[in-house]
PLY file of the C-alpha trace (Angstrom):
ply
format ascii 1.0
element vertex 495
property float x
property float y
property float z
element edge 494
property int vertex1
property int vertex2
end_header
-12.49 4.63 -0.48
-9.72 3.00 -2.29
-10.81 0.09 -4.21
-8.04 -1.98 -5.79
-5.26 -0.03 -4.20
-6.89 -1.66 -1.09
-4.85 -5.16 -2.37
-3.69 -7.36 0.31
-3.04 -11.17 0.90
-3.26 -13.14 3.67
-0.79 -14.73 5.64
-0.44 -18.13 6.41
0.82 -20.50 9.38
3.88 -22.88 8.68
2.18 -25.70 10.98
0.98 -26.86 14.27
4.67 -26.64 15.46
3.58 -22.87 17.33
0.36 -23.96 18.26
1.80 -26.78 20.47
3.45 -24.53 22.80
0.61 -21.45 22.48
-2.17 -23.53 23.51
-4.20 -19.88 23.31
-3.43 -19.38 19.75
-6.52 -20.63 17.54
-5.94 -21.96 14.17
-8.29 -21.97 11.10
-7.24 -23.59 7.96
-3.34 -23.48 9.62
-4.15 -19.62 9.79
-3.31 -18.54 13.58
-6.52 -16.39 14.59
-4.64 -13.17 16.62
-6.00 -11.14 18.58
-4.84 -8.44 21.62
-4.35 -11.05 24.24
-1.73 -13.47 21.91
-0.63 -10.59 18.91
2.39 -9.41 20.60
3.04 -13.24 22.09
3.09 -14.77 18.28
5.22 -11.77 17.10
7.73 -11.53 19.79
7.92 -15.60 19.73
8.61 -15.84 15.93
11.11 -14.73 13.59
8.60 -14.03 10.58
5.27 -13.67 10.74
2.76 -12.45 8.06
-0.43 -11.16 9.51
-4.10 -10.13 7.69
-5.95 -7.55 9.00
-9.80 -8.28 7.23
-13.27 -7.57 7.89
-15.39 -10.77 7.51
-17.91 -8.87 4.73
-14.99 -7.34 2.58
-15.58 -8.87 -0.41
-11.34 -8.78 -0.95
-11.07 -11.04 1.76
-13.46 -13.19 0.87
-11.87 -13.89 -2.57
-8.31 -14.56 -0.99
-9.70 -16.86 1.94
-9.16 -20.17 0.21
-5.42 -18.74 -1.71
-4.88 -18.12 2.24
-5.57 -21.81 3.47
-3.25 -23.20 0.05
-0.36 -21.20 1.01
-0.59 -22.31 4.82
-0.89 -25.69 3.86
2.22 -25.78 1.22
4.17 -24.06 4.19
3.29 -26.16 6.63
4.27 -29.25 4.44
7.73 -27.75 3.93
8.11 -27.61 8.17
8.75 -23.68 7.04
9.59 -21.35 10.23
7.11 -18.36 8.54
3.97 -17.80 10.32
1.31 -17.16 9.12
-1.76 -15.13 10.99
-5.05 -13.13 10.98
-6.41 -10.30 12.79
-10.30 -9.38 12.33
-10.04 -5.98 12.41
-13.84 -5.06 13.38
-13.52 -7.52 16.61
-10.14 -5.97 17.19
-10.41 -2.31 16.51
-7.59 -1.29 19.21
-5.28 -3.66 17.44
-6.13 -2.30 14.08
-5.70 0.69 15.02
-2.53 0.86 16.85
-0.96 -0.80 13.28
-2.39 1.91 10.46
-5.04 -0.56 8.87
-7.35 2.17 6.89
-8.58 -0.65 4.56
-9.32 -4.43 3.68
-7.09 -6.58 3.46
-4.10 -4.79 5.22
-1.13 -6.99 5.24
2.23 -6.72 7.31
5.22 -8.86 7.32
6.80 -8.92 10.75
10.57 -10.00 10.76
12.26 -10.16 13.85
9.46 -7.82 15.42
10.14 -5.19 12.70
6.93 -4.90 10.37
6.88 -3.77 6.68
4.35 -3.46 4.12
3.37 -6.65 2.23
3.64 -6.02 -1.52
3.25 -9.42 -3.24
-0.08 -11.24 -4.69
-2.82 -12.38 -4.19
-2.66 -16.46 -5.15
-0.95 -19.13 -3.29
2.40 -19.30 -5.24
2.77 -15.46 -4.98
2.55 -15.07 -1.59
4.71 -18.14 -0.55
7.13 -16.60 -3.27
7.23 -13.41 -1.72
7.67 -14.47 1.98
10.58 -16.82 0.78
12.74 -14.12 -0.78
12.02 -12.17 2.00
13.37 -14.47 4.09
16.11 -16.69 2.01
18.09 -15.86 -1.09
16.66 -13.89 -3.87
17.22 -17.24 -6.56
17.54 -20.62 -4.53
20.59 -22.69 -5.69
19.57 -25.66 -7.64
22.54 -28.53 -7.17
20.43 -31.10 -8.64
17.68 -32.28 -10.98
15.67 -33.52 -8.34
15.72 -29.72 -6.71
14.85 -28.49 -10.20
12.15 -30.58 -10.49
10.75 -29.35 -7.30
10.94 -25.82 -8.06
9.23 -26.49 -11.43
6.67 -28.61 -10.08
5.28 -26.62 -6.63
5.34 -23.24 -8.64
2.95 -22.47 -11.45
5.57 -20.34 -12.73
9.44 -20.33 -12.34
12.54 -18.66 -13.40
16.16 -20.51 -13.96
19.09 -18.77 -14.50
22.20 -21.42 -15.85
25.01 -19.78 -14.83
28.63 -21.40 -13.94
30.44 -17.84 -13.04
28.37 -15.99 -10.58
30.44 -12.97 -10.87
29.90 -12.16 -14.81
27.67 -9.18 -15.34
24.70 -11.65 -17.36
24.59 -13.66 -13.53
24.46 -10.61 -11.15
21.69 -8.98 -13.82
19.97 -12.24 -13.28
20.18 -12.34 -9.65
19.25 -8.57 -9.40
16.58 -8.93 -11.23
15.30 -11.77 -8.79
15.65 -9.83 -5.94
13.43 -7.52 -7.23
10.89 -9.50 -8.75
8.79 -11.09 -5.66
5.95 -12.83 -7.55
7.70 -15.40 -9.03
10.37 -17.84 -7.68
13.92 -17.69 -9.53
16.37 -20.52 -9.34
20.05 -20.45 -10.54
22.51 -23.63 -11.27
25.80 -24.50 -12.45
24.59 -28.84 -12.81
26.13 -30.14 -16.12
23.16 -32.72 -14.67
20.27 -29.76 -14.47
21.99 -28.28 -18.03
21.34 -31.75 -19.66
17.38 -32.49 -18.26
16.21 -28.96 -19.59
18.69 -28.66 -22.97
19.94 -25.26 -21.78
23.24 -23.81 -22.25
25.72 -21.86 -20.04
23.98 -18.24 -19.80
20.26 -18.78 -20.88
17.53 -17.92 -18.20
14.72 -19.68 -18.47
10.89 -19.33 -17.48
9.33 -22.09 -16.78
5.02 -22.30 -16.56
2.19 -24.71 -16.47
0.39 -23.01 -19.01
0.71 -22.12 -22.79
3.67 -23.36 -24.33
5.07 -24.41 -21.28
8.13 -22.11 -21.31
9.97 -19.65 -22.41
13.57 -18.56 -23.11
14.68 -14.93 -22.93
16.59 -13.54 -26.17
18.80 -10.55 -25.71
21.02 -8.48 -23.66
20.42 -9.49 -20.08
19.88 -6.49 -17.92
17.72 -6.51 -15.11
14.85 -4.01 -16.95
14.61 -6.28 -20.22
14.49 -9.10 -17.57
11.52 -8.06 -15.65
9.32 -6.76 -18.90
10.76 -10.75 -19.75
9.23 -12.17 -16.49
5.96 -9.90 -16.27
5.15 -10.96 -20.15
5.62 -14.45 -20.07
4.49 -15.13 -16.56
1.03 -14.37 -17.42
-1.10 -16.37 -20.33
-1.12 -14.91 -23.45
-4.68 -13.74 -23.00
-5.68 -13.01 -18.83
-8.76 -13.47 -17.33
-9.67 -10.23 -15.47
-10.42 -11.11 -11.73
-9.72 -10.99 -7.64
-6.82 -12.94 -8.32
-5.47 -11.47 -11.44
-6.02 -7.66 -10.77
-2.60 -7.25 -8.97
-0.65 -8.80 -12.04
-2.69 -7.19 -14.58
-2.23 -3.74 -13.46
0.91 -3.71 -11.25
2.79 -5.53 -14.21
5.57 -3.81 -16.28
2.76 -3.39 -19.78
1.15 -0.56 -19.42
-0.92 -1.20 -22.70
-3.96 -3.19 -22.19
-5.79 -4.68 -24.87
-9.67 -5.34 -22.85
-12.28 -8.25 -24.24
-15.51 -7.05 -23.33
-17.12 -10.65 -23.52
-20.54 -12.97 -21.94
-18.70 -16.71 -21.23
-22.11 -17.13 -20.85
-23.22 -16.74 -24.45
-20.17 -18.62 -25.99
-17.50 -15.20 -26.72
-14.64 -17.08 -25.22
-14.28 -20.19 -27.53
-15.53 -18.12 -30.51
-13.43 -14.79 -30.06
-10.72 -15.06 -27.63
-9.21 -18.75 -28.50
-8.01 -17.28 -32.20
-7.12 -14.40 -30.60
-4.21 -16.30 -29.04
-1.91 -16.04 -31.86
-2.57 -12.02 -31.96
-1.53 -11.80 -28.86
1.38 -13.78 -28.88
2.44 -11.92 -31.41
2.28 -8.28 -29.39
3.46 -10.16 -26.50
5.56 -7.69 -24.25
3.93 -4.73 -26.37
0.35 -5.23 -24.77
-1.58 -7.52 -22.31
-4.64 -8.87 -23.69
-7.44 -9.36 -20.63
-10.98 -10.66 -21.37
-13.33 -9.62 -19.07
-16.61 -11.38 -18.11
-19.77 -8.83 -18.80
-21.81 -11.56 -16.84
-20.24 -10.86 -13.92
-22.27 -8.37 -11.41
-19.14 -7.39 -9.95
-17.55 -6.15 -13.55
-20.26 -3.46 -14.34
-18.48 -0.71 -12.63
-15.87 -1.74 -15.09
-18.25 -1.17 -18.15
-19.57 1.69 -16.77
-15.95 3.56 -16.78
-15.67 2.85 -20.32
-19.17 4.68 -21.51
-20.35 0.78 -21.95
-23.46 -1.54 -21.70
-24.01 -5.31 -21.07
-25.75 -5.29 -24.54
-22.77 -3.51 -26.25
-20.80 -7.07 -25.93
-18.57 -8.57 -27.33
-16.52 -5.59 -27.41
-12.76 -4.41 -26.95
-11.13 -1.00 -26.24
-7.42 -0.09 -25.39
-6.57 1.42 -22.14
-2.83 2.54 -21.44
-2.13 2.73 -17.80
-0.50 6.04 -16.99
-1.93 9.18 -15.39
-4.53 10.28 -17.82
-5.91 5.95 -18.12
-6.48 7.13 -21.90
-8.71 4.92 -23.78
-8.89 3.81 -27.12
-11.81 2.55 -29.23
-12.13 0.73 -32.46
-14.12 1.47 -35.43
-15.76 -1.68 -35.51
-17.28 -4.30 -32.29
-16.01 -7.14 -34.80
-13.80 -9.17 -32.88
-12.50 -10.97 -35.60
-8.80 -11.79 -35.81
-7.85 -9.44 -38.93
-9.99 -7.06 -37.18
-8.09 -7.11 -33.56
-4.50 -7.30 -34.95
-5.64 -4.06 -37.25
-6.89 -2.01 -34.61
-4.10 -2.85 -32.27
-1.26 -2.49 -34.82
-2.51 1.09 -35.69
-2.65 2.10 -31.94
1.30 1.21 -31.64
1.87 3.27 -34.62
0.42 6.19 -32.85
-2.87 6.09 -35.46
-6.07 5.56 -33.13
-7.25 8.76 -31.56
-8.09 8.86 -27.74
-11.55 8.43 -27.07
-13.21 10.59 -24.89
-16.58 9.64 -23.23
-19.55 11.90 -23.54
-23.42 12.13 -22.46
-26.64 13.78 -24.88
-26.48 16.92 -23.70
-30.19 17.23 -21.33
-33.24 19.34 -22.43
-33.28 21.05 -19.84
-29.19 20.96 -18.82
-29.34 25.02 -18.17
-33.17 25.26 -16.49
-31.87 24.84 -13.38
-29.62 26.53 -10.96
-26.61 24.11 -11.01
-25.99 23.76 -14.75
-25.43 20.30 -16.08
-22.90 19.70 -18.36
-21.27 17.43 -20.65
-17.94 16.78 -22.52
-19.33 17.47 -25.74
-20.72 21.23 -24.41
-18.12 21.61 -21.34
-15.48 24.08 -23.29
-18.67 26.21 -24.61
-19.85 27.07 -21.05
-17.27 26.54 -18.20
-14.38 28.18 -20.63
-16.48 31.48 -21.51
-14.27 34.18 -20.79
-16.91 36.42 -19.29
-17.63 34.32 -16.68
-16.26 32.66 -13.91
-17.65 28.89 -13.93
-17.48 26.54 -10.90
-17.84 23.28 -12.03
-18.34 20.15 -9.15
-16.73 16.54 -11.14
-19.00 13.67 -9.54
-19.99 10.48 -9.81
-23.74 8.98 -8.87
-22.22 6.05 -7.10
-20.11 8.54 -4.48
-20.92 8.74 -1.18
-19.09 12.30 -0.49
-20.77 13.64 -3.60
-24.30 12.81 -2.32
-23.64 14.61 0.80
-22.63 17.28 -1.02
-25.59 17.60 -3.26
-27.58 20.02 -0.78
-24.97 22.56 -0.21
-23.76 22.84 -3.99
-27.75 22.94 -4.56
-27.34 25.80 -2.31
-24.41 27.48 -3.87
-26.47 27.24 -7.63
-29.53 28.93 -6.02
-27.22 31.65 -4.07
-25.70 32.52 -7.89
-28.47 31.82 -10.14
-28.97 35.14 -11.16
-25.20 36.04 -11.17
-24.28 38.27 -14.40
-20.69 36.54 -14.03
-20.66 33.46 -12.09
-22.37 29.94 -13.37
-22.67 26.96 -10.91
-22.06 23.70 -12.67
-21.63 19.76 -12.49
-20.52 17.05 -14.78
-20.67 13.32 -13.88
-17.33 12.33 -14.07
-17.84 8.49 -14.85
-19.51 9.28 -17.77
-18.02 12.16 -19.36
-13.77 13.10 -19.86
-11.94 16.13 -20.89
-8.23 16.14 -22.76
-7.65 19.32 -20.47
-8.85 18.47 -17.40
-8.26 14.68 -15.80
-10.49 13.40 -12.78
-8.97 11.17 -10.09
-11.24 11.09 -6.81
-14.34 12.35 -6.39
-15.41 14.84 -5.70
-12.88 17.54 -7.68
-14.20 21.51 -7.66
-12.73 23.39 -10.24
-12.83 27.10 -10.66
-12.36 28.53 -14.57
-11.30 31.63 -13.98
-12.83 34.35 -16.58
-10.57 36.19 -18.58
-7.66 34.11 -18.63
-9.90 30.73 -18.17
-6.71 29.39 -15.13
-8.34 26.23 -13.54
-8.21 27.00 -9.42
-9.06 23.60 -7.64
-11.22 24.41 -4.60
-9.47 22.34 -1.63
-11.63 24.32 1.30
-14.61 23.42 3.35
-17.19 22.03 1.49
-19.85 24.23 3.11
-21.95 26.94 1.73
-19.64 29.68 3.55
-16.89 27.92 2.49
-17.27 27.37 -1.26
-19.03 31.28 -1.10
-15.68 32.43 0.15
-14.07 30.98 -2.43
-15.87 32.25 -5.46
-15.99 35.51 -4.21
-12.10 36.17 -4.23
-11.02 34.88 -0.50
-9.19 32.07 -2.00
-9.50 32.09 -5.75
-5.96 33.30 -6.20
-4.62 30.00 -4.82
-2.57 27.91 -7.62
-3.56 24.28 -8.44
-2.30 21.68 -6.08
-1.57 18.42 -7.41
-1.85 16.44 -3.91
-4.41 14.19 -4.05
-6.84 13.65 -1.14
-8.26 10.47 0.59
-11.41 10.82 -1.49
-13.25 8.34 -3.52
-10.97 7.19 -6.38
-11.59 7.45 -10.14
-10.09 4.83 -12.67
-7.53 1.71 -12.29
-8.42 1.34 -8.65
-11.53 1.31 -9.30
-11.25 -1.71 -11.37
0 1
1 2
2 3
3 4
4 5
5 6
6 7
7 8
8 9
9 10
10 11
11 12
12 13
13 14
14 15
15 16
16 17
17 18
18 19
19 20
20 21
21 22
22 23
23 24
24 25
25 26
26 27
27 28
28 29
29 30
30 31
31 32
32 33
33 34
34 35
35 36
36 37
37 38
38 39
39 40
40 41
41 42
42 43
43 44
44 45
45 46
46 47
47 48
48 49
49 50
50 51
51 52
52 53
53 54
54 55
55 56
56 57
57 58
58 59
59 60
60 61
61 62
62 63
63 64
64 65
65 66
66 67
67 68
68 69
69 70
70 71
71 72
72 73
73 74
74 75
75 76
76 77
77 78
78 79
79 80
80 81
81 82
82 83
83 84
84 85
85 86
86 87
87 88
88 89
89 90
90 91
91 92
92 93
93 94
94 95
95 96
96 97
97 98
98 99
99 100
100 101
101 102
102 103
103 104
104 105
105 106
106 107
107 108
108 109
109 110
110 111
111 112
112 113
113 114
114 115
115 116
116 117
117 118
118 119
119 120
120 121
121 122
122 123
123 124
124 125
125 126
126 127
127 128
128 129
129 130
130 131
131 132
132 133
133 134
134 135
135 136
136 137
137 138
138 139
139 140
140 141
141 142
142 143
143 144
144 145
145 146
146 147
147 148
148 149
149 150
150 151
151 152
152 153
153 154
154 155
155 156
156 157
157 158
158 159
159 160
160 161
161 162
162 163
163 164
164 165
165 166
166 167
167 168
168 169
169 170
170 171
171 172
172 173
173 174
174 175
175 176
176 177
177 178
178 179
179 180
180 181
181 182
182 183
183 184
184 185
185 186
186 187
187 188
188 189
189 190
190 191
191 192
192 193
193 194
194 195
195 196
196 197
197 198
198 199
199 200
200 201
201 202
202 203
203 204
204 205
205 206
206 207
207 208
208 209
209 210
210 211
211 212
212 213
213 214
214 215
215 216
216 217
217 218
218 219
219 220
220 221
221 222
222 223
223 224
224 225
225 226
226 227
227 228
228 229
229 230
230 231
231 232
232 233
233 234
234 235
235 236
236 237
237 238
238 239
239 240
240 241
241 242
242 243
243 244
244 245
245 246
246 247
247 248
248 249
249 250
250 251
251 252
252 253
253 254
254 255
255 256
256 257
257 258
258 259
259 260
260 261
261 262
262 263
263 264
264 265
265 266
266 267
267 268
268 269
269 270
270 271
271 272
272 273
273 274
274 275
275 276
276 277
277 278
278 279
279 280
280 281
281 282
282 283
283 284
284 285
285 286
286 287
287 288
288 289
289 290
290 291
291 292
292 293
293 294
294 295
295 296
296 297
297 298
298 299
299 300
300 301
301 302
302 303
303 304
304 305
305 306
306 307
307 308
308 309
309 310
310 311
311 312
312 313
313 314
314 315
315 316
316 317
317 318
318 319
319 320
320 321
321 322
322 323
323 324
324 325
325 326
326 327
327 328
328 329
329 330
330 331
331 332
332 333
333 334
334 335
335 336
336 337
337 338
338 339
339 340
340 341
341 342
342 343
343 344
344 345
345 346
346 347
347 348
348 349
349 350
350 351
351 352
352 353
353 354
354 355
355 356
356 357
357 358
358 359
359 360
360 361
361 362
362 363
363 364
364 365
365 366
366 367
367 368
368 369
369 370
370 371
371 372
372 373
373 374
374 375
375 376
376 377
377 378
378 379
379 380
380 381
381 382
382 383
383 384
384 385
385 386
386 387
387 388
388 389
389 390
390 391
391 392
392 393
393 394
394 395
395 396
396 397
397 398
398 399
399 400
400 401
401 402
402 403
403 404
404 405
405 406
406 407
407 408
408 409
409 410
410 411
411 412
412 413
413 414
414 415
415 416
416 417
417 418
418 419
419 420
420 421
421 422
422 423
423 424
424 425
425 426
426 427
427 428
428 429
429 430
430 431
431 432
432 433
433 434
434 435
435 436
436 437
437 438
438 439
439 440
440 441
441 442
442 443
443 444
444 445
445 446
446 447
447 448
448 449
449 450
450 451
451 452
452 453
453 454
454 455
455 456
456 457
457 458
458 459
459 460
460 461
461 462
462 463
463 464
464 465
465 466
466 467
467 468
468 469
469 470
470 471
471 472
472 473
473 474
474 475
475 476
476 477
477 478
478 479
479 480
480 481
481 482
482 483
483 484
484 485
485 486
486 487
487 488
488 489
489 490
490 491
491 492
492 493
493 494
């Protein structure tokens, strides 16, 4: 089950203009409803078409519904020739099927009959964004100040480039850079007129926002990777709410460091801890994304959870940097004061905070049964003893696959419990992590060899025979495989 990688928009109608002439094409919201008797109509009858595949209790789906109805009415305003459609993929299995939808919201972008993968947001401005640069020029040209002031005012964030010579390396940066980044509109101009209403010079690039400051000028060589760490910095406030909305940005964004406000709204965190925090982060800005998230929110205890927290540890913050490993980082000190934050993220840039590595009490009774239960804290004592050769099943509570394999691995622990060599064990994944050994879907069966202590991964039949087979030398000799399978996912997706 892939949770946030499951990220999808909807897709939106231009106007009534197709409807007229498919009088069998039903239209919610300006939304075309699809289905097998019109999909292939609408699609061979269009030029671009964005279409939704959803499932009406996907909670995704939900969120984006109204985003979907803002970006089919802007379009349809504009008289814009992108379509905009949705396909509910429980009513319309066949059609799901034929098209690779695995999860909800699955979006494609048809163009001339041809589909691709859609890749942008999840708000109105990104998706409109996106479709328009696939379908038009990367920046639009901007001849006058009334364009300008279009751009600026449909789009809660925008990006002018003022160049006169299209050909010098600063302009074709700029215009890469455009191309590549689909959230966000870009415009470019050579007005003396458009120069004069936004006091910019020959050269800047500009980003322009309805929030904070208002905008922002970029300061340095322009290449296309110091313009898109420019653009994902600046197009986001200086400290982001976490949500449906935001999640895309937050984690698909060019900072990897994220700076995490465990707060309650609720109890008054947010005007007492994250408004001084403002000048922190604007200070850090392009270093690390600060993100408050919302303990009162039912949906964000998963997120708490993965971070060894509880509602009543809040107000809180801890460091996560987004690569492989999702290492976290934790303060000393809960104090969220504004000495206190700069401190603790100033000495994590500098390499001084160590990672922190979650970690249960060790249970009474952890070795009284036959499936040992371990934690970090006692993992290295017992599943890297030499002697012995120590399976060791990674779960979580909340997994579906691991539940149904809790009466076979039961199995497997009786089968060995008086082994002189071999030791059946399990760890719960979500709330205990290794430096050696990094979990990302559950479940993940690992094999520590004895004598040399190798880590086998067991990738066969998760049956008694199967995993017996295994342990007993039929497979063992396998090398770890770094594929990952369609399994239940562990860490930024499941955020």
């Amino acid at each position: 089950m892939r949770i946030l990688a499951s990220f999808g928009l909807v897709l939106f109608v231009a106007g009534l203009a197709l409807v007229a002439s498919d009088d069998d094409v039903k239209v919610e919201d300006e939304v075309l409803v699809l289905t097998k008797d019109n999909f292939q109509k609408v699609i061979e009858g269009n030029e671009f078409v964005l279409v939704e595949f959803y499932a009406p209790w996907c909670g995704h789906c939900k969120a984006l519904a109204p985003e979907y109805a803002k970006a089919a009415k802007a379009l349809a305003e504009k008289k814009s020739n992108i379509k905009l459609g949705k396909v509910d993929a429980t009513e319309e299995q066949e059609l799901a099927e034929k098209h690779g939808v695995r999860g909800y919201p699955t979006l494609k972008f048809f163009r001339s009959g041809t589909p691709i993968e859609y890749t942008g947001g999840r708000e109105k401005d990104t998706i409109i964004s996106w479709l328009e640069k696939k379908t038009g020029p990367a920046a639009k040209e901007l001849e006058t100040v009334e364009a300008a002031e279009e751009l600026l005012k449909e789009n809660n964030v925008a990006v002018v480039g003022f160049f006169k010579n299209r050909d010098s390396d600063e302009a074709k940066a700029f215009l890469s850079t455009a191309n590549a980044v689909d959230d966000y509109p870009f415009g470019i101009t050579s007005s003396e007129e458009v120069y004069a209403k936004y006091e910019a010079k020959c050269g800047s690039i500009v980003l322009f926002k309805h929030f904070d400051d208002g905008k922002a000028v970029f300061e340095g060589e322009v290449k296309e990777d110091a313009l898109k760490k420019f653009v994902a910095a600046q197009a986001l406030p200086l400290i982001v709410d976490f949500s449906h909305e935001t999640a895309q940005k937050i984690f698909g964004g060019e900072i990897k460091n994220h700076l995490l406000f465990f707060i309650s709204k609720e109890a008054g965190h947010f005007e007492k801890y994250i408004d001084p925090a403002k000048e922190i982060a604007k200070k850090y800005r392009e270093k690390i994304l600060f993100v408050t998230i919302d303990a009162d929110q039912e949906d964000h205890q998963r997120i708490l959870e993965f971070f060894g927290m509880k509602k009543e540890d809040v107000p809180s913050m801890r460091i996560i940097h987004l690569e492989e490993d999702m290492a976290k980082y934790k303060p000393e000190t809960n104090d969220l004061a504004a000495d206190k934050i700069d401190t603790f993220v100033s000495s994590f840039l500098e390499g001084k905070v160590k990672q922190h590595l979650l970690s249960q009490d060790l249970p009474e009774d952890w070795d009284k049964h036959p499936v040992k239960t371990l934690v970090a804290n006692k993992f290295d004592e017992v599943a890297l003893d030499p002697t012995k050769d120590v399976l060791v099943e990674f779960y979580a509570p909340w997994c579906g696959h691991c539940k149904q394999l809790a009466p076979i691995y039961d199995k497997l622990g009786e089968k060995y419990a008086n082994h002189e060599s071999i030791v059946i064990a399990k760890m719960d994944s979500t709330a205990n992590e290794l430096e050696h050994t990094k979990i990302n879907s559950f479940p993940t069966i690992y094999l520590y060899r004895k004598g040399d202590n190798q880590k086998v991964e067991f990738r066969g039949e998760r049956t008694l025979e199967g995993m017996v087979d295994f342990l007993e030398g039929k497979d063992a000799e396998k090398p770890e495989v770094e594929e990952e399978e369609d399994e239940e996912k562990h860490g930024k997706d499941e955020l």
